[in-house]
RODO-2510 file (C-alpha; in nm, 4 decimals, decimal comma):
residues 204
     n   res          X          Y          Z
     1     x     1,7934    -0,5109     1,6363
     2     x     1,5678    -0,2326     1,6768
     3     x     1,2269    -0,1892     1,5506
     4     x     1,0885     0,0992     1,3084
     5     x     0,7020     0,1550     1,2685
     6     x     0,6241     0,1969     0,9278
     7     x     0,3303     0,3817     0,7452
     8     x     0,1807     0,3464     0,3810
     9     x     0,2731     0,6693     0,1864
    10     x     0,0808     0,5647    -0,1224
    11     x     0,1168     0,3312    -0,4169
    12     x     0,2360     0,4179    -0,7204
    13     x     0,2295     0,2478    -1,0932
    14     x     0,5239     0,0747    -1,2398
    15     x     0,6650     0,2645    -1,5642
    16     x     0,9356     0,0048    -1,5790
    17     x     0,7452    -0,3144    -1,5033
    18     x     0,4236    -0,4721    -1,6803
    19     x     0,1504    -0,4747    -1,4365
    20     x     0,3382    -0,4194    -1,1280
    21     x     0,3207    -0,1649    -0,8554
    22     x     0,5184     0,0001    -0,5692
    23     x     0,3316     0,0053    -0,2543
    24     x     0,5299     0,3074    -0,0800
    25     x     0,6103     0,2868     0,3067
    26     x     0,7486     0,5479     0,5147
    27     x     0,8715     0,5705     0,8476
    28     x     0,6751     0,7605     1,1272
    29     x     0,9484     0,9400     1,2608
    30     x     1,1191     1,0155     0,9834
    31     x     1,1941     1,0803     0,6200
    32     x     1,3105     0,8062     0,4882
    33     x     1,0748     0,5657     0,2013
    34     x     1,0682     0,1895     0,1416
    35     x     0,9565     0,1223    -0,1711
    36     x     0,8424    -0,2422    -0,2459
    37     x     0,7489    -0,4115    -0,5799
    38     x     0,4066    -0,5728    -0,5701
    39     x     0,1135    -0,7503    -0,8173
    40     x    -0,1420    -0,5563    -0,9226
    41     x    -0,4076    -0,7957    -0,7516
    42     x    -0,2099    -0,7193    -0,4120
    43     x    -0,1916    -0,3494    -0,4678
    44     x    -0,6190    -0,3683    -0,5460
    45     x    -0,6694    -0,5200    -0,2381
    46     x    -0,4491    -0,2867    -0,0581
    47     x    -0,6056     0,0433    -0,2107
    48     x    -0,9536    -0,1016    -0,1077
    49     x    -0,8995    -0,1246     0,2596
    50     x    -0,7191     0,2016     0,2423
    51     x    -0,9997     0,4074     0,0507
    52     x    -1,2942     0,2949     0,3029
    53     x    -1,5945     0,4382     0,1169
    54     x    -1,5434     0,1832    -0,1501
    55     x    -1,6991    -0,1953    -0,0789
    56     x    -1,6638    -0,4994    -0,2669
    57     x    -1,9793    -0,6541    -0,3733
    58     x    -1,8441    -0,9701    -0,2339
    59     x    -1,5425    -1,0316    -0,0121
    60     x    -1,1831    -1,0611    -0,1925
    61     x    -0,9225    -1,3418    -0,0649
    62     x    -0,7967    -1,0814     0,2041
    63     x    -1,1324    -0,9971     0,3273
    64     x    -1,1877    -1,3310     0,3469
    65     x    -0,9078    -1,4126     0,5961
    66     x    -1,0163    -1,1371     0,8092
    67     x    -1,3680    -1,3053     0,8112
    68     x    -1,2439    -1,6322     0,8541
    69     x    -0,9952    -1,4654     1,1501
    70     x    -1,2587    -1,3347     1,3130
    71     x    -1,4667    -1,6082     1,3100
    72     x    -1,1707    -1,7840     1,4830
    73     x    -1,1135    -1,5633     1,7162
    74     x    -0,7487    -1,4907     1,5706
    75     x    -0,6279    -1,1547     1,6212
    76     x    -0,3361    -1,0079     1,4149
    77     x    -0,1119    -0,8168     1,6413
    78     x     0,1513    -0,6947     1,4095
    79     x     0,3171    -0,7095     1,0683
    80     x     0,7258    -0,7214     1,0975
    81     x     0,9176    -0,7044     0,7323
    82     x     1,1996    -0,9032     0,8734
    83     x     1,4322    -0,9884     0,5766
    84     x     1,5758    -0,8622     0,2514
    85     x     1,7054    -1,0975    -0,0453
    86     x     1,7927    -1,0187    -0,3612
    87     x     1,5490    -0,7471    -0,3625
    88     x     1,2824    -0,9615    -0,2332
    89     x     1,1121    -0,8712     0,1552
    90     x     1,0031    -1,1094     0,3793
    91     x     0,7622    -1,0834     0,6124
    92     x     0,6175    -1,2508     0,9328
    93     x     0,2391    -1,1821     1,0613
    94     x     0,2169    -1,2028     1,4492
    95     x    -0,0927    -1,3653     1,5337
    96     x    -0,2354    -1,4293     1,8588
    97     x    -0,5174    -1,6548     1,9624
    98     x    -0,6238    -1,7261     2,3206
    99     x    -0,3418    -1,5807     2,4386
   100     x    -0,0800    -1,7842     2,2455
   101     x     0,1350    -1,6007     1,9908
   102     x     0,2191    -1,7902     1,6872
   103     x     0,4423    -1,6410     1,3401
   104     x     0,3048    -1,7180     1,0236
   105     x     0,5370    -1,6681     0,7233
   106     x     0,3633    -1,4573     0,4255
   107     x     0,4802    -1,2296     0,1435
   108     x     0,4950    -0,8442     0,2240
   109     x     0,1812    -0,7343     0,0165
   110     x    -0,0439    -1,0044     0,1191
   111     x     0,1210    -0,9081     0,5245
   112     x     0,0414    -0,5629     0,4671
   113     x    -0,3340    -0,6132     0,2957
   114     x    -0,4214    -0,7915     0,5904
   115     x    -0,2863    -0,5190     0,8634
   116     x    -0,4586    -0,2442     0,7139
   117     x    -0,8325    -0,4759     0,8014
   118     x    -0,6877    -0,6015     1,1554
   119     x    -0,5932    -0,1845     1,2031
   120     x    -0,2187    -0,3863     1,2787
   121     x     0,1209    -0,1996     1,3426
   122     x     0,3917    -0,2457     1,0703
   123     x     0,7111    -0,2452     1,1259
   124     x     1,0553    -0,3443     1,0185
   125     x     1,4467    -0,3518     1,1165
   126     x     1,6482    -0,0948     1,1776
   127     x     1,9294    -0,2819     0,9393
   128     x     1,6695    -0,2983     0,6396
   129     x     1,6066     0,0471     0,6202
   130     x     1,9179     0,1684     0,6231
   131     x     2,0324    -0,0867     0,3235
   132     x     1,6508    -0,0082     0,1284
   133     x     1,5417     0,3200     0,2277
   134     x     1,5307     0,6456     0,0207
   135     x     1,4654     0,9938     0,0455
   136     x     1,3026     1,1036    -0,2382
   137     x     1,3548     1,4344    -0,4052
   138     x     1,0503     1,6385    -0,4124
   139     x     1,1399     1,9277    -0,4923
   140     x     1,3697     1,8987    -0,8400
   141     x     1,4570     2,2788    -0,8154
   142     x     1,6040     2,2115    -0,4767
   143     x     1,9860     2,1782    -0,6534
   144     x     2,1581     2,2004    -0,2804
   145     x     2,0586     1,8921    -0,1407
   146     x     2,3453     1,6323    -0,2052
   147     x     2,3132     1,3340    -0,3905
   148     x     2,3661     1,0805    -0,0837
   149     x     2,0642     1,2896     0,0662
   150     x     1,8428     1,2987    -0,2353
   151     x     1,8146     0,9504    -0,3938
   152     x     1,6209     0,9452    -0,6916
   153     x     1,4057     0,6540    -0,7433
   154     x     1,3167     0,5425    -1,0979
   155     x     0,9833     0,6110    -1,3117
   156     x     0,7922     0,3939    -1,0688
   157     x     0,7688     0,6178    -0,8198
   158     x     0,8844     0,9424    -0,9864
   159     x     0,6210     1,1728    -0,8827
   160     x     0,4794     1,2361    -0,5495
   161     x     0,3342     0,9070    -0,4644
   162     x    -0,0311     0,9404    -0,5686
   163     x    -0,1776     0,6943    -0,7388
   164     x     0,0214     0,6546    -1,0386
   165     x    -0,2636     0,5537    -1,2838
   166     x    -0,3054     0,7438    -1,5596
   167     x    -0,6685     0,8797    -1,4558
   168     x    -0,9500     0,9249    -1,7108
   169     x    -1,0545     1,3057    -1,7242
   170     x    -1,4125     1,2602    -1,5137
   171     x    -1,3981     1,6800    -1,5027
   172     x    -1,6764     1,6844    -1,7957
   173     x    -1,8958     1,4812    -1,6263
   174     x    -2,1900     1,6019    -1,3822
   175     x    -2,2282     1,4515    -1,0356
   176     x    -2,5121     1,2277    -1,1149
   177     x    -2,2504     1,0704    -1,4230
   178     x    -2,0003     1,0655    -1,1770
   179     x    -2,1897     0,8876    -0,9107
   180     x    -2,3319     0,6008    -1,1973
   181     x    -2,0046     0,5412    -1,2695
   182     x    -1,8611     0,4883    -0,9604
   183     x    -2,1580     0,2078    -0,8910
   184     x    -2,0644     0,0695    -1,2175
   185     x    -1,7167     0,0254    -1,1341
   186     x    -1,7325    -0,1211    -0,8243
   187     x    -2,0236    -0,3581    -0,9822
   188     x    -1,7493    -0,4088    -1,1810
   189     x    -1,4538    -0,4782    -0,9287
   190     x    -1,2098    -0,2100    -1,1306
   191     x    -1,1985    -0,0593    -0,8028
   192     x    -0,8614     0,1340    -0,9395
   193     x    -1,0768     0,3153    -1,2130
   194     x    -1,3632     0,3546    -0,8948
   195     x    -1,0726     0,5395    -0,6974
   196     x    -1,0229     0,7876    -0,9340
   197     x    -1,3832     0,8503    -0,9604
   198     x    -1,4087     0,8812    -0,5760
   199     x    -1,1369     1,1691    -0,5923
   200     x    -1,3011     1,3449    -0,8560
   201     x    -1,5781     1,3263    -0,6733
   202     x    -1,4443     1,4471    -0,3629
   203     x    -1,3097     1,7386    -0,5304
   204     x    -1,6649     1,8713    -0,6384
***
């Protein structure tokens, strides 16, 4: 079965269920999405490593394997999102450590939360994506495109794949407020409400 590299589109808050997320991969050389269900613990540590200007005060659980990793000398090589059941992935992390490979067995988000801080590869089967991938329809005025091309998913990921949080409206706020609050946040750890501030930031 052939391999297909994935990337991370963006993760997006779940309308439909309480507190969870879909963390939103694409593949590189093509169109097609896989959207995967994930805690909203998972989903914070995955926004953190993707958003590098923000730093935990102290290290979370992920970090902490990389640290401990390190310390080790254990390098992860790659991420594969081998199986799907009932809805559920499964993925194996390909470590390697004095030049012996081993597999370790871990859910997707934790998997993925730990590729982003080794700078890993993920990937996944050929099979899965064709039974779990979607195009999404970005374009709703685009009434040609047939409905086997143009799957749409459900509120969790109905818009573009930002950051689905509702965001508090920062646009009042001066620079100086802006920048306060973004210390306080991540003094905080609500480094979702310390993304937001980042990008209004940014935008200034």
């Amino acid at each position: 079965m052939s391999l297909v590299r994935l990337k991370i589109k963006g993760i997006s808050y779940s309308q439909t269920q309480n507190g969870a997320y879909a963390l939103i991969l694409n593949e590189v050389d093509g169109d097609r999405k896989l959207p995967i269900v994930i805690g909203a613990f998972e989903a914070q540590s995955i926004a953190i490593a993707l958003e590098k200007e923000i730093r935990p005060p102290r290290p979370l659980t992920h970090d902490l394997f990389k640290n401990f990793a390190d310390r080790f000398d254990i390098v992860v090589k790659q991420v594969i999102i081998h199986k799907l059941v009932d809805g559920v992935f499964y993925s194996s992390i390909i470590c390697e450590r004095d030049n012996a490979e081993e597999i370790i067995d871990a859910r997707t988000s934790d998997a993925i939360a730990l590729a982003l801080r080794f700078q890993a590869p993920i990937f996944t089967y050929k099979n899965i994506l064709d039974k779990a991938g979607i195009y999404l329809k970005i374009n709703p005025e685009d009434e040609d495109e047939s409905e086997s091309e143009s799957i749409l998913v459900d509120d969790m990921i109905a818009e573009e794949l930002e950051t689905g949080s509702v965001q508090e409206n920062y646009k009042a706020k001066s620079l100086e407020e802006l920048h306060n609050m973004l210390d306080e946040a991540v003094a905080n750890e609500d480094y979702e409400k310390a993304a937001n501030i980042r990008d209004e930031i940014s935008k200034r």
